[in-house]
C-alpha positions in Angstrom: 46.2 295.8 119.5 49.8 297.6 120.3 50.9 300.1 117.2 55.0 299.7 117.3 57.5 302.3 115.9 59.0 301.2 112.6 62.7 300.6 113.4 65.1 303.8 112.9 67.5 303.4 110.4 70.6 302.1 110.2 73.2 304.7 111.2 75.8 306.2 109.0 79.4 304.9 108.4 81.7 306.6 110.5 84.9 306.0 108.1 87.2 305.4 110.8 90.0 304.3 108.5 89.4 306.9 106.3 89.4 310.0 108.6 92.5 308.1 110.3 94.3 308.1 106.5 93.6 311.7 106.1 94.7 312.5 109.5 98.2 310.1 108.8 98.3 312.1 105.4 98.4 315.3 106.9 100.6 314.1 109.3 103.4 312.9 106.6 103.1 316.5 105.0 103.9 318.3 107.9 106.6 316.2 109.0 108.4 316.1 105.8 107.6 319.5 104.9 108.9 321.0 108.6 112.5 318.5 107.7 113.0 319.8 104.2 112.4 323.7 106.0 115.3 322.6 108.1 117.6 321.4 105.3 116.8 324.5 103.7 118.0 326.3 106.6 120.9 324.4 107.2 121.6 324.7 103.1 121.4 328.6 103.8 124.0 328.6 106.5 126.4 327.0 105.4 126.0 329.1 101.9 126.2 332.7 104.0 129.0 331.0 105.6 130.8 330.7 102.4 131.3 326.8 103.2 130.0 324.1 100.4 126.8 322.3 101.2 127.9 319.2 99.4 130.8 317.8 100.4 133.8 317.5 97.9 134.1 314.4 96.5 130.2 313.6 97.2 128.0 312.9 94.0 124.7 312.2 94.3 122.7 309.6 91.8 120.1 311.1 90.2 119.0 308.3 87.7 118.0 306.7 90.3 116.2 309.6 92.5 114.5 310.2 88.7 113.2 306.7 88.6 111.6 306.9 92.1 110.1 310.0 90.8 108.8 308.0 87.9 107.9 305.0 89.6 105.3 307.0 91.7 103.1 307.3 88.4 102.8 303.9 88.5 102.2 303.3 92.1 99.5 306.0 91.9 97.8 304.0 88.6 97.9 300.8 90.5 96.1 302.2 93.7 93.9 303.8 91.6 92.9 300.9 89.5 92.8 298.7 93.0 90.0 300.6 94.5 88.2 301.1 91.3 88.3 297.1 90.7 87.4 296.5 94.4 84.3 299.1 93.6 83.0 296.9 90.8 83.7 293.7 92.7 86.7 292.6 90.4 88.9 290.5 93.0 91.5 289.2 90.9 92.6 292.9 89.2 92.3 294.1 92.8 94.1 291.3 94.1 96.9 292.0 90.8 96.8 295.5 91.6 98.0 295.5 95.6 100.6 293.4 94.5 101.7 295.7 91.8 101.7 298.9 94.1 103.8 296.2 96.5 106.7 296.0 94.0 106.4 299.5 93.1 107.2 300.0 97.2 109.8 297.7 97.4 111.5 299.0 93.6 111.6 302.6 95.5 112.7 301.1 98.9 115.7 299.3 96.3 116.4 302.9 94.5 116.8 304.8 98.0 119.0 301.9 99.2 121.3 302.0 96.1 121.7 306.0 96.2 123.1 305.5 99.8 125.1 303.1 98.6 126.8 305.0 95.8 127.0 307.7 98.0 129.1 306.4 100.5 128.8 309.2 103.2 128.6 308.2 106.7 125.9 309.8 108.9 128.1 311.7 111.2 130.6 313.0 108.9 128.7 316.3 108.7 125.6 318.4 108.9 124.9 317.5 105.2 125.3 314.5 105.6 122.9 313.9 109.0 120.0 316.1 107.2 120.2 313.8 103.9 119.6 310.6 106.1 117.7 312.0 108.2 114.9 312.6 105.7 116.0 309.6 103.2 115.6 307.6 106.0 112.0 309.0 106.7 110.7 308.8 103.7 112.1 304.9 104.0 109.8 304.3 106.9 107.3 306.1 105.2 107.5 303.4 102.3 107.9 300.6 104.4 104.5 301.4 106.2 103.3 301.8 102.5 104.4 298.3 101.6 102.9 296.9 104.9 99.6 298.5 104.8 99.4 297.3 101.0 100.0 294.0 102.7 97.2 294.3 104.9 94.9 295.8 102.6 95.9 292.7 99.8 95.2 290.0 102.8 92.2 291.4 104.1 90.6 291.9 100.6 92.0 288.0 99.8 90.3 287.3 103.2 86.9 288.1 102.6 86.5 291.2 103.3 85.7 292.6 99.8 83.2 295.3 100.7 85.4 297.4 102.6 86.4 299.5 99.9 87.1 302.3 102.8 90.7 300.3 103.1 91.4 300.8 99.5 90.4 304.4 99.8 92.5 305.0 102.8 95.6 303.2 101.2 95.3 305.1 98.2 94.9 308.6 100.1 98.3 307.2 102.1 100.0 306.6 98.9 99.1 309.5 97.1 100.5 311.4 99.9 103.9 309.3 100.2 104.0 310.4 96.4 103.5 314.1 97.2 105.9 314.2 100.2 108.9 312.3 97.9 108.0 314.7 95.0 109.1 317.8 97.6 111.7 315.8 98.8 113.2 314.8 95.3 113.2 318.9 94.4 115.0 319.9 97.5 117.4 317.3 98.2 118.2 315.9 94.6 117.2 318.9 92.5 118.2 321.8 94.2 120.6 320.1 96.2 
């Protein structure tokens, strides 16, 4: 008679996506946090050089820059409540859900567009001008990989693939941090100006 070893047990998750969210998380911080060090310095020179950091003639929307603020209390609800409903195997709230923090993307995306629009600056008309597009423009990307990777999350959930609630986490952990880097951003550039 041949005595076998029980098998060994399964190993443990490695959490790819997640370590790869936190990773693009810190990531975002650091690359909106080292641009908005760099409009502050650029504010400060031109101040000490007794120049005006807004142009004359320049105003700058903040209902709109408020409402992005805003709109990031519901984005942060809706990822929220689409992980929690793909933890208790709810498809269609986490299914209603992705779509939800979709329009909240593409309502931002739609603000940021209208504030460069009332703004009417052109990017090379000066150094205030080049920093305020600069990171507007990167916290557009920012949202645009937001709204994609809710796209993906929202097919591959629709798709089957309902017990990897490591996507939701990750997405959330991305959007949670696009809501962090906007809030600095919203200070600094539309606050503080």
């Amino acid at each position: 008679m041949t005595l076998a070893l029980p098998a060994a047990p399964a190993p443990a998750p490695r959490r790819q996506l997640l370590v790869g969210s936190i990773f693009g998380a810190t990531t975002m911080i650091m690359l909106t946090g080292s641009m908005l060090g760099i409009w502050a310095l650029q504010r400060t020179r031109s101040l000490d050089a007794f120049d005006t950091w807004v142009p004359d003639g320049v105003t700058i929307p903040e209902v709109p820059s408020n409402v992005m603020l805003v709109a990031f209390v519901g984005v942060g609800v809706m990822v929220q409540w689409a992980h929690w409903a793909a933890m208790h195997g709810d498809r269609a709230h986490t299914v209603l859900a992705l779509s939800l923090t979709g329009l909240f993307g593409i309502l931002i995306i739609n603000a940021q567009a209208f504030i460069w629009f009332q703004m009417g600056m052109g990017v090379a008309d000066g150094t205030y001008q080049a920093m305020f597009y600069a990171i507007t423009g990167m916290f557009v990307v920012l949202l645009i990989i937001g709204v994609l990777f809710t796209m993906v999350a929202a097919f591959r959930f629709i798709g089957g693939r309902e017990d990897d609630r490591e996507l939701l986490a990750g997405h959330a952990i991305y959007w949670y941090t696009v809501a962090v880097c906007y809030a600095g951003i919203w200070f600094v550039v539309y606050v503080t100006k």
